[in-house]
N, C-alpha and C positions, 0 to 999 in steps of 0.2 A: 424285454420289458421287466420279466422278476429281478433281473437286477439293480435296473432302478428304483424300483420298490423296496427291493431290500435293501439298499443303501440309503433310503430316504425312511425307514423303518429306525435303520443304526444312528442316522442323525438324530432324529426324534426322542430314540431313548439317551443318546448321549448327548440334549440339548443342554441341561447344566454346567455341564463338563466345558462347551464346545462357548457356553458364553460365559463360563468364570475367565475366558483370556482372551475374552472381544476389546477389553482396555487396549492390548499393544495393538492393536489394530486402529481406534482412538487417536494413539500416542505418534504413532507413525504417520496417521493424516492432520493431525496439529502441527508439525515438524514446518511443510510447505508455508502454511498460512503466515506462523509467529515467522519465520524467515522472511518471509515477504512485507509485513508489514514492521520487520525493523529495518531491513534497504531500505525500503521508501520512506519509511516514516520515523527515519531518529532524525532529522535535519528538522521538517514541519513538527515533530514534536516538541523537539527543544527549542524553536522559536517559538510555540505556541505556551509553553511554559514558562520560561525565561524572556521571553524575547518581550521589547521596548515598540510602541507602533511612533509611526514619525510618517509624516505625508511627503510623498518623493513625486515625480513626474515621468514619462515618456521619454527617451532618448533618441531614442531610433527603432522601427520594430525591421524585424530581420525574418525574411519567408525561408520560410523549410521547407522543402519536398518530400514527401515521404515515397518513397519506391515499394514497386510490387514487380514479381514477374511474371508475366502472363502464359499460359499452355505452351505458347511456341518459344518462350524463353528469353522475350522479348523485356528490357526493362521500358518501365512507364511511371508516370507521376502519380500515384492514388488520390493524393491529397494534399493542400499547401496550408499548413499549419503556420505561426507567427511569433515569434520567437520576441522578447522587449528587452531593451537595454532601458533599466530604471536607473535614475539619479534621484540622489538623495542626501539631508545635512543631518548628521547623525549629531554634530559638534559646529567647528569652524571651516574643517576640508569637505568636498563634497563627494559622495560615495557611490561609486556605478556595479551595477552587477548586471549578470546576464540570467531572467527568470526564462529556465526553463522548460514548465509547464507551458506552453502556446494556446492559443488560441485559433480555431476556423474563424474567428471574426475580429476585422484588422482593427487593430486601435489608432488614433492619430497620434500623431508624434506630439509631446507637449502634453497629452492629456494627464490630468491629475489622478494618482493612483494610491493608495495606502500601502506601506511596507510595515514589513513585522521585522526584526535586526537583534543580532546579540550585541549586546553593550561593548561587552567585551572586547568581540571583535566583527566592527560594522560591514565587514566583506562577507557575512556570514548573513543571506537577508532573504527575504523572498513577501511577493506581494501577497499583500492580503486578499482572499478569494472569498471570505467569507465561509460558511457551511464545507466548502470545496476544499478547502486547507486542510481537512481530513480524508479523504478521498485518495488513492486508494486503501493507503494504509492503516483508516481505522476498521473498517470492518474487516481486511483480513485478520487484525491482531485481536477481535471481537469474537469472530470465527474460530480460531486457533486457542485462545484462553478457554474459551467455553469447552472445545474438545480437548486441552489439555486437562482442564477441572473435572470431567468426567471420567476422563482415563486415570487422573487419581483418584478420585471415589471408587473406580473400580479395581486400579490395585490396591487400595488400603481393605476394601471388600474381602479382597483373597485374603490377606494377609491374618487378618483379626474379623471374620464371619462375617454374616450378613448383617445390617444395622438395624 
């Protein structure tokens, strides 16, 4: 037991020390977040920036199965998620893509949907969800900014004193 006392004595006095270089630690758990919210979220952002809204329709929706394996290693269906093929007139040709994002709740085929598209180039689309068009990727890059702006405050800290 003195030993853990006396190493929780050493930390205590060497608490300054031990948090002038709590930043790389910071810096190291920002890394995941900003990573994950640029895969997911440079496509929805650049539609949601750039991008042109145009009203498209239902094509066909397409079920997914999602698999799991169970203790005895058995595959099985979790869950049947629904995958849409939206049509849509960006111009004079009509423009089909496949969203995605699915849905547990089936849509009808033909039903009217909102798309967000690059001008530029209209194979480049995804429906509008509303609030959800940020999802996952802003809060992880919300997350990830905020721990990176602290871990620079705290290397700039070390560098030129306390503020």
């Amino acid at each position: 037991m003195s030993s853990l006392s006396s190493q929780i004595a050493l930390i205590a006095e060497n608490r300054n020390r031990i948090l002038r270089f709590a930043f790389l630690f910071q810096f190291i758990a920002a890394i995941p977040f900003l990573g994950l919210g640029f895969v997911t979220g440079r496509i929805p952002a650049h539609l949601l920036l750039s991008g042109k809204p145009a009203p498209g329709f239902v094509v066909n929706v397409v079920p997914v199965h999602q698999y799991a394996v169970n203790s005895l290693g058995n595959l099985y269906s979790r869950r049947t998620t629904h995958e849409l093929i939206i049509e849509f007139f960006p111009g004079v040709e009509p423009v089909r893509f496949r969203e995605a994002r699915g849905s547990s709740i089936e849509i009808v085929r033909g039903s009217p949907v909102d798309v967000i598209y690059d001008p530029a180039n209209p194979e480049i689309a995804m429906r509008d969800r509303g609030f959800r068009n940020y999802l996952p990727w802003a809060p992880c890059v919300a997350i990830g900014g905020f721990l990176f702006l602290v871990a620079a405050k705290g290397l700039l800290t070390l560098f030129f004193g306390s503020p």
